[in-house]
VMD Tcl script that builds the backbone (N, CA, C; Angstrom):
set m [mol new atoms 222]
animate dup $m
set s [atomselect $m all]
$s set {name element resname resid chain x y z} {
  {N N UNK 1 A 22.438 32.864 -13.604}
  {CA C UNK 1 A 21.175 32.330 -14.104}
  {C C UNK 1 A 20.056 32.865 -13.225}
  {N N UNK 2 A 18.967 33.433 -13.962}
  {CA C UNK 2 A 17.860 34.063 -13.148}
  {C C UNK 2 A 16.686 32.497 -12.317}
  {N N UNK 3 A 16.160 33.416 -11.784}
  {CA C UNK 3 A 15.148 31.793 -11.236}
  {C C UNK 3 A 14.159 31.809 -12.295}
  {N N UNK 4 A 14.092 32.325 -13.697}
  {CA C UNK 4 A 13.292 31.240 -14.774}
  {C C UNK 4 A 14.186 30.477 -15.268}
  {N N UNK 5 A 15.571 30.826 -15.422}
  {CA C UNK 5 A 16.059 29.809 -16.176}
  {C C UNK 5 A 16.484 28.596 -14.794}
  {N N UNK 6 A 16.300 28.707 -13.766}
  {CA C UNK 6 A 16.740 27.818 -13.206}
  {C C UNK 6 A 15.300 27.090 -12.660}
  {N N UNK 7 A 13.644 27.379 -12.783}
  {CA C UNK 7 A 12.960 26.779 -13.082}
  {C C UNK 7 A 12.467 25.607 -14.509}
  {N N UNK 8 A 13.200 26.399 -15.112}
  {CA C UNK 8 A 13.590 25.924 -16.755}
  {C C UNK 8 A 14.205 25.019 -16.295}
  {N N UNK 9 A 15.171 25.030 -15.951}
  {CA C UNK 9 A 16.181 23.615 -15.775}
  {C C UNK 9 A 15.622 22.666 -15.117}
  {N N UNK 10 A 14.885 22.825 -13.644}
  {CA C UNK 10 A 14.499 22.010 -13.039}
  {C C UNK 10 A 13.698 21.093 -13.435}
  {N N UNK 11 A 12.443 21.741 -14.601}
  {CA C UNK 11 A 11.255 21.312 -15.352}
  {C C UNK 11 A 12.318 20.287 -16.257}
  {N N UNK 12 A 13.397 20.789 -16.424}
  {CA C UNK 12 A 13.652 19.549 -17.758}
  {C C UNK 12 A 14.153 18.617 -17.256}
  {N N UNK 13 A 14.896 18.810 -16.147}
  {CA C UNK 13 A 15.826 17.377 -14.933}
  {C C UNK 13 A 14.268 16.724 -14.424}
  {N N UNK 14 A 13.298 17.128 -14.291}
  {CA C UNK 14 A 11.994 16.325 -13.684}
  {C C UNK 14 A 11.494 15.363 -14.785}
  {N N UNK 15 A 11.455 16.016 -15.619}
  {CA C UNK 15 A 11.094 15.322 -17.292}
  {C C UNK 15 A 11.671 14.147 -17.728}
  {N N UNK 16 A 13.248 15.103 -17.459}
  {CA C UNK 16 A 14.261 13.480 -17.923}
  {C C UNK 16 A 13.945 12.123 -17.096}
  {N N UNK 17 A 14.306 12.771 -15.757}
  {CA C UNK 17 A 14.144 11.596 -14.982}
  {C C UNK 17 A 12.937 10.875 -14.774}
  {N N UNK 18 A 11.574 11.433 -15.391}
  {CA C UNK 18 A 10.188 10.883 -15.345}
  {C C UNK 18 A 10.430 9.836 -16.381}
  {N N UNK 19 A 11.224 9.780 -17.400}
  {CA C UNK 19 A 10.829 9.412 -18.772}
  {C C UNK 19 A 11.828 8.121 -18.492}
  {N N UNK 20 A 12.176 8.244 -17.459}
  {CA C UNK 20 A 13.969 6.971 -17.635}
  {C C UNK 20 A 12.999 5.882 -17.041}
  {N N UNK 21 A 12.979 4.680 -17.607}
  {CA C UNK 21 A 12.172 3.445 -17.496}
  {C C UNK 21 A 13.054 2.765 -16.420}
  {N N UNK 22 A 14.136 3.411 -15.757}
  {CA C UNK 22 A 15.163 2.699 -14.792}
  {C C UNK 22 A 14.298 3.325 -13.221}
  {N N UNK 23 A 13.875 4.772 -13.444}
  {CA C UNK 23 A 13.360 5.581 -12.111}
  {C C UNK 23 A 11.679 5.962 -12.157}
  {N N UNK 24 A 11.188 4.953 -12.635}
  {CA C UNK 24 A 9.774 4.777 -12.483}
  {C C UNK 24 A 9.018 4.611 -11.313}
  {N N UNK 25 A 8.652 5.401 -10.576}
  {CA C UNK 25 A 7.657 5.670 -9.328}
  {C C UNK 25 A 8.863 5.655 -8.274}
  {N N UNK 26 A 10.108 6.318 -8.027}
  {CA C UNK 26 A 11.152 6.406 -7.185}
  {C C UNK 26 A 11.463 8.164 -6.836}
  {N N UNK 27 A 11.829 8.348 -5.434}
  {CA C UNK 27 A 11.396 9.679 -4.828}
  {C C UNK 27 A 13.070 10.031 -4.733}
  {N N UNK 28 A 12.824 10.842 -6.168}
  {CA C UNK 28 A 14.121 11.792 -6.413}
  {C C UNK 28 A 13.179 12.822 -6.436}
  {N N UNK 29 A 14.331 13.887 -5.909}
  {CA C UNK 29 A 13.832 15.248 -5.972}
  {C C UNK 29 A 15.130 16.210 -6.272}
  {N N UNK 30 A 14.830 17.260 -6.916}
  {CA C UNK 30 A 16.318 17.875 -7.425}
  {C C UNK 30 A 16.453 19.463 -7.144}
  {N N UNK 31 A 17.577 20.108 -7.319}
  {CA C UNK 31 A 17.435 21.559 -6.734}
  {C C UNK 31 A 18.421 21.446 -8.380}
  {N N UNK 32 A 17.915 22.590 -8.387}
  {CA C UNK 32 A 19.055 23.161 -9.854}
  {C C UNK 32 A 19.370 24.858 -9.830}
  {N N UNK 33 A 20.382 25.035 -9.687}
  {CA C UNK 33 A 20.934 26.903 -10.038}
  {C C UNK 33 A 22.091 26.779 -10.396}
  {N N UNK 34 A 22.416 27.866 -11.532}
  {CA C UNK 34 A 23.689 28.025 -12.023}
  {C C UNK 34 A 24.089 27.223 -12.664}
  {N N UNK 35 A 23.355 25.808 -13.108}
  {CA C UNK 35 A 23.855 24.979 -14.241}
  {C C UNK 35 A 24.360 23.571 -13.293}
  {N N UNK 36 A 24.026 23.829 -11.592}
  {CA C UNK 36 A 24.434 22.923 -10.890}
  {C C UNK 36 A 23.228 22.069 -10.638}
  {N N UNK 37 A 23.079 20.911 -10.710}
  {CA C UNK 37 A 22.144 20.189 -10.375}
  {C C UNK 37 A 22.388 18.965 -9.262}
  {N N UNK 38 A 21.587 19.360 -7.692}
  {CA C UNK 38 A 22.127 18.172 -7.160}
  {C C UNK 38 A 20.533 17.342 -6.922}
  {N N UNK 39 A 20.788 16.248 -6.560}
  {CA C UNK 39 A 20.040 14.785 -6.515}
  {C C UNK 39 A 19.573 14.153 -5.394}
  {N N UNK 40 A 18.728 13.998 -4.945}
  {CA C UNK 40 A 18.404 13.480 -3.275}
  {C C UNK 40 A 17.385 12.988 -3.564}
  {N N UNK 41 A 16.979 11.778 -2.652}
  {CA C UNK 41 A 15.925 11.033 -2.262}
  {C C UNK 41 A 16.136 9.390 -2.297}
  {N N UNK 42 A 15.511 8.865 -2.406}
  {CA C UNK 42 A 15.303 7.033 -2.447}
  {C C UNK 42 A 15.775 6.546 -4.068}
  {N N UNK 43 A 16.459 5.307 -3.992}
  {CA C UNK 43 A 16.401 4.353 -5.127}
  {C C UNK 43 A 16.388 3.354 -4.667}
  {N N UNK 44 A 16.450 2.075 -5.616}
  {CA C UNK 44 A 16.323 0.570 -4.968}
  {C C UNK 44 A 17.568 0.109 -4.934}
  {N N UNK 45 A 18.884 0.775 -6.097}
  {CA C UNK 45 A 19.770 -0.307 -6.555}
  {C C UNK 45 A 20.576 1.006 -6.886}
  {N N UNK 46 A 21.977 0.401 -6.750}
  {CA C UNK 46 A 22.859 1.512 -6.786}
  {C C UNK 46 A 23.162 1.340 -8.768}
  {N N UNK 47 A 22.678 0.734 -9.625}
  {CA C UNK 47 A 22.651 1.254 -10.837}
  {C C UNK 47 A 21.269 2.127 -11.332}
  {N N UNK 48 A 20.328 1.883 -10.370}
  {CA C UNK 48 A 19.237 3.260 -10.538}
  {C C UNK 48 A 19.782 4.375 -10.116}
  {N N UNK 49 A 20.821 4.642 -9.148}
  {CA C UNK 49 A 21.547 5.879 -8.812}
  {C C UNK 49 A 22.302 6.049 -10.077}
  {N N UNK 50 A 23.338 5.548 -10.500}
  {CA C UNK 50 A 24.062 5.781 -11.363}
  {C C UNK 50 A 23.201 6.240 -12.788}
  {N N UNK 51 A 22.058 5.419 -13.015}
  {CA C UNK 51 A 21.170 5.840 -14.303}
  {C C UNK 51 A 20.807 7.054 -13.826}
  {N N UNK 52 A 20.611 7.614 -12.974}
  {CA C UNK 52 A 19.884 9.326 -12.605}
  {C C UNK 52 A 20.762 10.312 -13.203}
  {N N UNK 53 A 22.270 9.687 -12.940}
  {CA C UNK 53 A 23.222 10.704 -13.302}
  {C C UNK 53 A 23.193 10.632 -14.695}
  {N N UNK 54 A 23.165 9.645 -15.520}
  {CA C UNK 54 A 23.299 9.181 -16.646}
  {C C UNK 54 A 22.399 9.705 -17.388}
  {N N UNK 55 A 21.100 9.960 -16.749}
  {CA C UNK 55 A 19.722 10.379 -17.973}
  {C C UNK 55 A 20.104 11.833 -18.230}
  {N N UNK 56 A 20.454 12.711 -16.810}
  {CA C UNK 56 A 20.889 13.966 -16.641}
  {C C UNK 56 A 21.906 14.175 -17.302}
  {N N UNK 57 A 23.190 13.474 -18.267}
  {CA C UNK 57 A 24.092 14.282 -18.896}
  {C C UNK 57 A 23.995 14.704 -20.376}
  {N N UNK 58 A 22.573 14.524 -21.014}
  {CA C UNK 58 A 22.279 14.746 -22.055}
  {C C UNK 58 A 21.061 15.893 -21.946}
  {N N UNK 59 A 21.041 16.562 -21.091}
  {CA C UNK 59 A 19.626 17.759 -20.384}
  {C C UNK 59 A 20.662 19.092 -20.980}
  {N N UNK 60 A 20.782 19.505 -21.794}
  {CA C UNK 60 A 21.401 21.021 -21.788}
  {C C UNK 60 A 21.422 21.876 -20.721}
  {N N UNK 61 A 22.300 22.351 -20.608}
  {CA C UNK 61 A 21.980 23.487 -18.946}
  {C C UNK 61 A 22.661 23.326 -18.083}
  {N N UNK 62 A 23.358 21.438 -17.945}
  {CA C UNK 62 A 24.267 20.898 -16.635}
  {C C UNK 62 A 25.247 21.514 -16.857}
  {N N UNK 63 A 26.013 21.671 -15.556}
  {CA C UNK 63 A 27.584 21.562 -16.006}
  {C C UNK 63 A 27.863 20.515 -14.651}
  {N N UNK 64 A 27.148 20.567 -13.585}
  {CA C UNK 64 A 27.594 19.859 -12.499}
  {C C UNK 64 A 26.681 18.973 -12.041}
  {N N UNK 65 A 26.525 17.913 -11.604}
  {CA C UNK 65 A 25.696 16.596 -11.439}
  {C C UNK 65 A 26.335 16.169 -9.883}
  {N N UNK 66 A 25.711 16.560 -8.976}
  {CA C UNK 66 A 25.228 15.457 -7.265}
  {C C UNK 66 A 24.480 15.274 -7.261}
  {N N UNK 67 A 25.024 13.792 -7.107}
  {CA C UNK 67 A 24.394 12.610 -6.693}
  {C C UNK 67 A 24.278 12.246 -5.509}
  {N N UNK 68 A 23.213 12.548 -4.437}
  {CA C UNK 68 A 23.181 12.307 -3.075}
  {C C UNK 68 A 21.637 11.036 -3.031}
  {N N UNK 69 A 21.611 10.853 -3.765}
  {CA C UNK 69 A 20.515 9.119 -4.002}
  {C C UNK 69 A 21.187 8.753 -2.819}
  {N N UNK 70 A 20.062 7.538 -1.838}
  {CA C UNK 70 A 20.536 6.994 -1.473}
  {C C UNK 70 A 19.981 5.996 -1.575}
  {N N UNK 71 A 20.523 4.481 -1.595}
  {CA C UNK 71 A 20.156 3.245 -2.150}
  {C C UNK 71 A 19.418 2.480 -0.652}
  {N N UNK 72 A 18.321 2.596 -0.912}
  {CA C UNK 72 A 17.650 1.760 0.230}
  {C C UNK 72 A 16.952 0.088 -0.541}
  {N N UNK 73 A 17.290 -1.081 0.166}
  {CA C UNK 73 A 17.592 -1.916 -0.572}
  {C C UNK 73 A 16.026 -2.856 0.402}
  {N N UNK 74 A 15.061 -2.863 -0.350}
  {CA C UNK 74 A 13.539 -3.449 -0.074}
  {C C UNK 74 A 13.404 -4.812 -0.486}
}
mol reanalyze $m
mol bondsrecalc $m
mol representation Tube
mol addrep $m
């Protein structure tokens, strides 16, 4: 995969996860190449981690999903 299509990807994993009413104002940030997408930054609740993975398996482009969220509990 060239780095448009793996800007392509990234733009649509930012999208998804903007749009999920579970990760509203929460500091995920994502790297994507080769169809691999991994996951880092803050959530509140370890089913907002699990929804990150969840919004991401309907994004065309995945084949691999890390999840490195980590649940900081405020």
């Amino acid at each position: 995969m060239n780095s448009g299509n793996t800007r392509c990807l990234e733009t649509e994993v930012h999208d998804a996860l903007s749009k999920s009413p579970y990760l509203v104002r929460k500091r995920v940030n994502c790297e994507a190449r080769d169809g691999r997408v991994v996951l880092r930054g803050e959530v509140g609740t370890y089913f907002q981690k699990q929804m990150a993975t969840e919004v991401l398996r309907s994004v065309d482009g995945i084949d691999e999903i890390e999840n490195h969220l980590e649940v900081i509990w405020r």
